[in-house]
C-alpha positions, -999 to +999 in steps of 0.1 A: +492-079-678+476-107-707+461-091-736+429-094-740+415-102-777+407-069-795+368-050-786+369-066-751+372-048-716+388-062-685+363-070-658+371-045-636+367-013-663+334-031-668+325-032-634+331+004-627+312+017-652+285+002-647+282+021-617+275+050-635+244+035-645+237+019-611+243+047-587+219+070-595+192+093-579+167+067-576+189+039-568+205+060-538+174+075-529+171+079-491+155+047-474+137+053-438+140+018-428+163+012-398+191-015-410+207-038-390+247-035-377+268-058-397+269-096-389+299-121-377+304-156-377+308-178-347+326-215-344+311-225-311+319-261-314+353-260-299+368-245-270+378-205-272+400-183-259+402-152-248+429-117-239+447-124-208+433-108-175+458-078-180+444-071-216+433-035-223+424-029-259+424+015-243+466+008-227+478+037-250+467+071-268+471+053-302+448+023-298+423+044-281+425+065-306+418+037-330+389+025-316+375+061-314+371+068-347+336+077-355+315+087-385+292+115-379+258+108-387+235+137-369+233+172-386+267+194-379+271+229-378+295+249-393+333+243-385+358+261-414+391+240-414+428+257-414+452+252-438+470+232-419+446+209-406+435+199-441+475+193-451+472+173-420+445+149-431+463+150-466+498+141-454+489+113-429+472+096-456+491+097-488+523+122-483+555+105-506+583+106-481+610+129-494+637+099-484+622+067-489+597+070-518+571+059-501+539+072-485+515+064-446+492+031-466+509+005-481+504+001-513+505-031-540+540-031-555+544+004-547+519+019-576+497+041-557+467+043-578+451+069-559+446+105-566+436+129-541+411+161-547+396+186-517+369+200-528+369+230-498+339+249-493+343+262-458+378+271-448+395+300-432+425+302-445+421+286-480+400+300-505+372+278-512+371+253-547+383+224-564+421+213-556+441+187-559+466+170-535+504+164-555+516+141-529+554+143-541+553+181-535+530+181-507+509+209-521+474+221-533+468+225-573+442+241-587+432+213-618+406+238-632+396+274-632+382+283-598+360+307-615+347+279-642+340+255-613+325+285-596+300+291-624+293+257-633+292+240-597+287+268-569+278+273-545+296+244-538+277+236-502+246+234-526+266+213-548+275+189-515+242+190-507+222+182-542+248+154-551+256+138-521+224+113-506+223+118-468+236+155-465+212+180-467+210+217-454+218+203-423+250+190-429+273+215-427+303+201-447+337+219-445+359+198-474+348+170-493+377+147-502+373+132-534+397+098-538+396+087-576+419+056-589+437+049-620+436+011-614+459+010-645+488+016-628+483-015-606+465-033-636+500-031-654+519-053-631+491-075-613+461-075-639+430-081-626+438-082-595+453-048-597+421-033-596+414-055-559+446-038-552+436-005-557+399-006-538+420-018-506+440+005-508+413+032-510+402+015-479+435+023-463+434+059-469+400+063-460+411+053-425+441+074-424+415+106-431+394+094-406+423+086-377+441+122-390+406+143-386+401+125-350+433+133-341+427+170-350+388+170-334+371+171-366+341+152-381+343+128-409+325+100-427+331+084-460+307+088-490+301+062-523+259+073-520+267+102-548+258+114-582+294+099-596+282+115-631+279+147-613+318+146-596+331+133-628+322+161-646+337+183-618+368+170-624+367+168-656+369+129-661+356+126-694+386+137-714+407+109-684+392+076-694+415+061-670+411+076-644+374+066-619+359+083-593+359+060-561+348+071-529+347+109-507+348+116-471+336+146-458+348+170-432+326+184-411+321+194-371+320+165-350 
């Protein structure tokens, strides 16, 4: 990666923080105005072309699967996950394979910049807190004291609920899976661009969640309306300069 002269911050740090400052109660208030569906382009000039007659974008489980993926959007009631099902959602997305090193998204020069944390408040097998995914071992670590983040943050659904814009009481949120970066990793061998690197491949995960928790019949949708000051502090951020929160998708009933 070029140096940069001394006092001066690459683009993207500057960029990221600046969210801090940008995403913040007021500026993700909830609006009631109805948006539009995203746009496309069209070349109508020339001739098209379209699938063959025997095309069917449904022919198998998986690509029906694919195109089933949903976010939820009306309230949800209550639906605890297992143990499993979460290490489910977890492993499909960012497992390391024990053989080849590595893990379900691809990932710029291998640097995986991602870190994964569960924040679980309705379970029924796991106690309910603030964990963190170690994809080599494929297990759950507690990164602070669950009665500290009890004290400071519970009762975590009111937590979900006062932090996150959209959810309210109606929202019955099982986990909230919090994806941070540490865009240095990927910074270190592609600069800039690194940090490009590591918001696709947030993107990829984010659909491995999503395609897991179909797979399993649960809810989901991804999250970036949040206070990010608010989740930094519960996981403790400040004293990891280097590390960002990115994006969260809940688990919920679907």
């Amino acid at each position: 990666m070029s140096q940069l002269p001394d006092g001066l911050y690459p683009l993207y740090r500057l960029y990221h923080r600046n969210q801090h400052d940008l995403v913040d109660a007021d500026a993700v208030a909830v609006d009631d105005r109805s948006w539009p569906t995203g746009g496309y382009r069209e070349y109508t000039r020339l001739e098209s072309e379209t699938p063959s007659a025997s095309f069917d974008p449904d022919d198998t489980p998986f690509l029906r699967q694919l195109r089933s993926r949903s976010s939820f959007d009306d309230p949800t009631e209550p639906r605890p996950v297992t143990r499993d099902e979460l290490f489910t959602v977890l492993t499909s997305a960012y497992r390391v394979d024990p053989a080849s090193g590595t893990r379900p998204v691809a990932s710029a020069g291998q640097r995986y910049p991602l870190e994964i944390y569960p924040l679980v408040v309705d379970a029924v097998d796991l106690d309910s807190g603030l964990y963190h995914y170690n994809p080599a071992a494929n297990t759950l670590e507690r990164p602070a004291d669950p009665d500290y983040v009890d004290d400071r943050f519970g009762p975590l659904n009111r937590f979900v609920g006062e932090q996150w814009t959209h959810l309210d009481t109606d929202h019955a949120v099982s986990v909230m899976l919090l994806v941070t970066g540490l865009p240095s990793r990927s910074t270190a061998k592609y600069g800039e661009r690194g940090y490009l690197f590591t918001l696709v491949e947030a993107g990829a995960v984010l659909h491995a969640m999503q395609l897991a928790a179909d797979h399993l019949g649960i809810g989901s949708r991804p999250y970036a309306g949040f206070r990010y000051d608010a989740v930094d502090a519960l996981l403790g951020l400040a004293d990891r300069p280097n590390e960002w929160t990115l994006v969260s998708v809940a688990l919920a009933h679907p």
